[in-house]
C-alpha positions in Angstrom: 14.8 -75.8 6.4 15.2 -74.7 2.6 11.8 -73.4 2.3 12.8 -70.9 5.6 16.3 -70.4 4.3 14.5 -69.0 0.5 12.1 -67.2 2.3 14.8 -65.5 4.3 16.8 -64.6 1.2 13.9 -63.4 -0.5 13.1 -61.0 2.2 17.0 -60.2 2.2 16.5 -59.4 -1.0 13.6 -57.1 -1.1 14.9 -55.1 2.0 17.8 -54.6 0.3 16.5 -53.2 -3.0 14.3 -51.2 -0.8 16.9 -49.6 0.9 19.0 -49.3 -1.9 15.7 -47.6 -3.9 15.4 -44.9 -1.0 19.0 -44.6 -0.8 19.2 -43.6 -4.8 15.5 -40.9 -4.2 17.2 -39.7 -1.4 20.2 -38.8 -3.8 18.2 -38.0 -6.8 16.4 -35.3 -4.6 19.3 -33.6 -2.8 20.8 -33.4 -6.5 17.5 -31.8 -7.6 17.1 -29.3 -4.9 20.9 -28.5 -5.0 20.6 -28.2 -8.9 17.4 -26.2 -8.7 19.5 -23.7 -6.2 22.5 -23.8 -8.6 19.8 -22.6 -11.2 18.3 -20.1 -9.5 21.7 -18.3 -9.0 22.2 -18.3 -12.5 19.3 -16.9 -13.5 20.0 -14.1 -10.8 23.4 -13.7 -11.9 22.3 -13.7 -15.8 19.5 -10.8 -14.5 22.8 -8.6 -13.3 23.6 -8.0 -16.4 20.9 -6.2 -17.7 19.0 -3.3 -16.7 15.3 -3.2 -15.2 13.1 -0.6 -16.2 9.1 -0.3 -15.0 6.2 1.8 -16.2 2.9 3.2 -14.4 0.2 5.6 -15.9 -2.2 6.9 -13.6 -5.2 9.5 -14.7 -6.4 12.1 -12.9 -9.5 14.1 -13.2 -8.7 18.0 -13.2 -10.5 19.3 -10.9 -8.2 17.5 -8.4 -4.8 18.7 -10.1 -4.0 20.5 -13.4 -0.9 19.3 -15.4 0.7 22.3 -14.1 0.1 21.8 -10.4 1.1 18.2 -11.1 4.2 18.9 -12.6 4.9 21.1 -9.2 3.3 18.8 -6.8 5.5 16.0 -8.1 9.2 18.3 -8.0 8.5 19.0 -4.7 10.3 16.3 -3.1 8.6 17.0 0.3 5.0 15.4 -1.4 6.9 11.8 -2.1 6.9 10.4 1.1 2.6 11.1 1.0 2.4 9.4 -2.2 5.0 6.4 -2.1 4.4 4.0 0.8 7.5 2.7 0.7 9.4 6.3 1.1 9.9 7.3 4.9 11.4 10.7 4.6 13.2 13.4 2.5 16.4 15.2 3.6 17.9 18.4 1.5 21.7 18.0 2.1 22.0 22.2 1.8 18.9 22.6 4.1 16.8 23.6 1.2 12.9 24.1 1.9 11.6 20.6 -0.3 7.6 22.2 -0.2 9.5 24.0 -2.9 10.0 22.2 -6.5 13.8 21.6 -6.7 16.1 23.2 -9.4 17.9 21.3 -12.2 21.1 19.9 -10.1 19.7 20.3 -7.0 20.0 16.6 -4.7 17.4 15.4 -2.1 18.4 12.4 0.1 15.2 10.0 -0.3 14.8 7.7 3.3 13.1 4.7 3.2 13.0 1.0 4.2 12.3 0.7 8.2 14.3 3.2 9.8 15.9 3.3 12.2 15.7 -0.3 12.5 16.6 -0.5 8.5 17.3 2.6 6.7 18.0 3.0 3.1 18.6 5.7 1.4 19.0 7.2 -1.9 20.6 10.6 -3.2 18.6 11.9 -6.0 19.4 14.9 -8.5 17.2 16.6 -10.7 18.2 16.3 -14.2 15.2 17.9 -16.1 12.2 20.0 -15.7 10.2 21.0 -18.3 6.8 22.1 -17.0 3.6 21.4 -19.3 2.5 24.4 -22.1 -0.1 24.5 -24.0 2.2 22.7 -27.3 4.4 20.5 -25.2 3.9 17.9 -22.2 5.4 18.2 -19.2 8.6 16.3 -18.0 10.6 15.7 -14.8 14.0 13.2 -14.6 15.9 12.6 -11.6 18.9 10.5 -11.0 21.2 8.5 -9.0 24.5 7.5 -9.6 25.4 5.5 -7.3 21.9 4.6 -6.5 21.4 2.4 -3.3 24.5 1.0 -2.1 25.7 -2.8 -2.8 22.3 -3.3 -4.4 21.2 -0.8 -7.2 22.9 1.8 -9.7 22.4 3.9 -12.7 18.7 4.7 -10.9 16.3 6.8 -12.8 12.9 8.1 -12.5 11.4 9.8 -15.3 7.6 11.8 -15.1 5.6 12.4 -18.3 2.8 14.6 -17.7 0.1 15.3 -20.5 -3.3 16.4 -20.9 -5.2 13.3 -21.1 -7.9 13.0 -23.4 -7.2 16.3 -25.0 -4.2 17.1 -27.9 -2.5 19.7 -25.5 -1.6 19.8 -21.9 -3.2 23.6 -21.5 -4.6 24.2 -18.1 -7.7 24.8 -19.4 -8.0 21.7 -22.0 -9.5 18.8 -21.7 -11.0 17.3 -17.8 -7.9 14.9 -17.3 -4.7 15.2 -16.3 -2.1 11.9 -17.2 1.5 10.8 -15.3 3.7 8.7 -16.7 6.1 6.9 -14.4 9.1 5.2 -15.8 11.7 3.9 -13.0 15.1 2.0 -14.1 18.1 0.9 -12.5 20.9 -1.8 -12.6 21.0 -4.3 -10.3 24.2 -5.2 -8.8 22.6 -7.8 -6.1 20.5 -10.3 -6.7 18.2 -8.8 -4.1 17.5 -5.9 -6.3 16.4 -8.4 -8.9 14.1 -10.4 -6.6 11.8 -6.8 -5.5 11.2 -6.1 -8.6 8.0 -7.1 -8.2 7.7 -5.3 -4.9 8.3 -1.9 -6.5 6.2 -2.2 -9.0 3.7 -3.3 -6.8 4.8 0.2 -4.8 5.0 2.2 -7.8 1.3 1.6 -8.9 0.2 1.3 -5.7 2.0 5.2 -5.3 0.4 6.4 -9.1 -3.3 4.8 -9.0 -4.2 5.4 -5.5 -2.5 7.4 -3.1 -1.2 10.2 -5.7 -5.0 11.1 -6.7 -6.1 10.6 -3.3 -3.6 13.0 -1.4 -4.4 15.6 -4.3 -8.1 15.1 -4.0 -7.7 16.0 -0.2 -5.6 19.0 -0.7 -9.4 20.6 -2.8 -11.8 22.5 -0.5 -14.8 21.0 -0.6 -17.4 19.7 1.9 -16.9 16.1 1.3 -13.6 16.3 2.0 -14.3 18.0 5.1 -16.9 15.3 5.5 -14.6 12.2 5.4 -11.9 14.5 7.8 -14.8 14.8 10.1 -15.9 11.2 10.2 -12.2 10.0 10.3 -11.9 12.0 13.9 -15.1 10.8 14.6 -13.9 6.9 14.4 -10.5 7.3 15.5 -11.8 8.9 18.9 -14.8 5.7 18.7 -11.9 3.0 17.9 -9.7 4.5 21.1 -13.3 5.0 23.2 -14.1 1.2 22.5 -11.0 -0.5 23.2 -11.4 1.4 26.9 -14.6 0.2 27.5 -13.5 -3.2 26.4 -10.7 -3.8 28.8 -12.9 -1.6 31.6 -16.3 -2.8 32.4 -17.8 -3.7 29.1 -21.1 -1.7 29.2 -21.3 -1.4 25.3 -20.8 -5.4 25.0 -23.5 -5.7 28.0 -25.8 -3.5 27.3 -26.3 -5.4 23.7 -26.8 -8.5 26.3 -23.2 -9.8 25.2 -21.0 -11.4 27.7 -18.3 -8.4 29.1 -15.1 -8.6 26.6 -12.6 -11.3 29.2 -15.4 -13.4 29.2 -15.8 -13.6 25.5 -14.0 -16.8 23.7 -10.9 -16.2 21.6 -12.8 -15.4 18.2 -15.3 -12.8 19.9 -12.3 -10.9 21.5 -10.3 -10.9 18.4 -13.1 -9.6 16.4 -13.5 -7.2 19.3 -10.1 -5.7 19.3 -10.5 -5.4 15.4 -13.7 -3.6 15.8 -11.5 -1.2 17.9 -8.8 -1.2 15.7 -10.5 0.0 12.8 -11.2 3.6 14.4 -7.9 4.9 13.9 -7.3 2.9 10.8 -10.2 5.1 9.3 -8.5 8.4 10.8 -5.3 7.3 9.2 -7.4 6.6 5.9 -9.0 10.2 6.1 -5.5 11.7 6.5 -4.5 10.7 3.2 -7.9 11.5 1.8 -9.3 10.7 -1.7 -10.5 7.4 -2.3 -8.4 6.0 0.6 -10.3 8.0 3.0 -13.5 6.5 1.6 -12.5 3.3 1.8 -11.6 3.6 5.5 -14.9 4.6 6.3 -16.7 1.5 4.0 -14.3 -0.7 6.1 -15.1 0.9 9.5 -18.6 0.3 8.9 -18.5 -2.9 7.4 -16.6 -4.4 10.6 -19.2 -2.6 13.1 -22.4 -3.8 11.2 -21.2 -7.4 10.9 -20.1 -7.3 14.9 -23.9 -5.8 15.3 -25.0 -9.0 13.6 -22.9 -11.5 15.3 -24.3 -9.9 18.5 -27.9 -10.4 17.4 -27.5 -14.0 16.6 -25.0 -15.1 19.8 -26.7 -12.9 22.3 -29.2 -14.5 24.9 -31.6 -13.2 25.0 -31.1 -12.1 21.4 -31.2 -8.0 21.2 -32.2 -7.2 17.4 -32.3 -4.0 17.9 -28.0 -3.7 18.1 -28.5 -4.9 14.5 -31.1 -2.6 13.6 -28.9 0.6 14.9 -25.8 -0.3 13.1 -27.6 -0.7 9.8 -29.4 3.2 10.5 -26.1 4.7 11.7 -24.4 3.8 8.6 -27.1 4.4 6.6 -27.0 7.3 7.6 -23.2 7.7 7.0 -23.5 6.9 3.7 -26.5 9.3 3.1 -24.8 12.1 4.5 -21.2 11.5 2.4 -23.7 11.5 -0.8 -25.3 14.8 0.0 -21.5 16.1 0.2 -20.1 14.6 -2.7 -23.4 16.5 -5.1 -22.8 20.3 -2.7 -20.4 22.5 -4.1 -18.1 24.8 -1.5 -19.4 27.8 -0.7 -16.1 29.4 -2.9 -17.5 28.2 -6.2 
């Protein structure tokens, strides 16, 4: 009887330091995690008080824009929402043309966010304009008082436009032409502390790619009539696809594929994003430049590796899909090379 009555208290005994073990990690943990959110706060509240301020530098070879027609390109509020993914649309509260480069004091309203589900907007005035010379860079600053409601004030963007690798910034100098970005505010949410990252993420995204893309597009030349061309081309393929595939198949078949229901989950997935890819490229050749190229590399990335999943899943296996896919964009790529080396008939 005393043996079971010590064994009982022993096992009391452990149970209870158990419990009261999980009880005090159970405590210890909700104190961390509430004392890791009482820290965060601070930190974002500490971040109020001071101001953020980003920089981007993006070169640009010449014969895409001079310093001049950058200054002007980048005035002209009507060219922001081509070059900043993030902008939706711009609004002149007098009804002022925007293709136009706005005069110091003029405002634009700058729409962006997901309207109309979320719309933001800011007002923006232009403080300075100061085209490029041959002695002195070029500078644009544009500002916002009251910035974007609840969330950011004091907002400022400021272009620095030079000549590149040359001492001047004449037309004429050098082969490149340099843009400075430099983008403050102050915060007065903690939500306009936490994007930070986002925008700069936008901004570069905005300076390195789209901006010499959209400006390589606007120059006549017969590659970019080329990657226009082949970004029709594939949207109409992407659109004429996706019919066949919820129609009768016959492209699937006639590669001795099952029709496109009958494929499992993956194969029609992979299907759809074979079809998908069309229009993505047309979009892609819309903003031009290196964008435009990369839409095609995608498209014909996507169709060559479907050609090969067909080859080795088919029964009896059709080698030849393979074969066709490979020619076709070989002969893609042969025919953007010849494009990029001719010069337009103008020059």
């Amino acid at each position: 009887l005393s043996f079971s009555w010590c064994k009982h208290l022993v096992s009391s005994v452990v149970v209870s330091i158990t419990n009261i073990a999980l009880l005090v990690w159970e405590a210890m943990t909700i104190h961390s995690i509430f004392l890791f959110f009482q820290l965060c706060v601070v930190i974002l509240k500490f971040s109020l008080a001071y101001s953020v301020k980003l920089s981007t530098t993006s070169t640009l070879p010449r014969t895409s824009a001079t310093p001049s027609e950058l200054h002007r390109f980048l005035a002209s509020p009507a060219n922001w929402p081509k070059i900043v993914a993030s902008s939706h649309s711009v609004v002149s509260p007098t009804g002022k043309s925007l293709d136009e480069p706005l005069k110091i004091k003029e405002k634009v309203d700058e729409i962006f966010g997901l309207p109309p589900i979320l719309p933001l907007s800011v007002t923006w005035r232009l403080e300075k304009s100061v085209p490029p010379t041959g002695t002195k860079a070029g500078y644009l600053e544009f500002y916002s008082e009251n910035g974007l409601k609840s969330i950011a004030s004091d907002c400022r963007m400021q272009f620095e436009i030079n000549g590149g690798d040359t001492e001047g910034v004449s037309d004429n100098a050098g082969s490149e032409s340099c843009v400075k970005l430099t983008m403050s505010y102050d915060p007065q949410s903690p939500l306009a502390t936490l994007a930070t990252p986002v925008l700069a993420v936008d901004n570069a995204f905005a300076l390195k790619v789209l901006l010499p893309s959209v400006l390589s597009s606007q120059v006549a030349s017969p590659l970019n009539d080329f990657r226009r061309l082949m970004g029709i081309l594939y949207g109409i393929a992407g659109v004429a696809h996706l019919a066949d595939c919820l129609t009768d198949s016959r492209l699937l078949t006639a590669a001795n594929s099952e029709p496109f229901l009958a494929l499992p989950s993956l194969g029609q997935a992979y299907a759809l994003l074979w079809c998908a890819v069309g229009p993505v490229a047309l979009l892609a050749s819309m903003v031009g430049g290196l964008v435009a190229d990369y839409g095609l590399i995608l498209y014909g990335l996507i169709e060559v590796f479907g050609a090969y999943l067909l080859q080795v899943t088919a029964s009896p296996a059709s080698p030849s899909v393979f074969q066709n896919a490979i020619a076709v964009q070989g002969i893609v790529a042969l025919a953007w090379a010849y494009s990029s080396t001719t010069k337009s008939v103008d020059d």
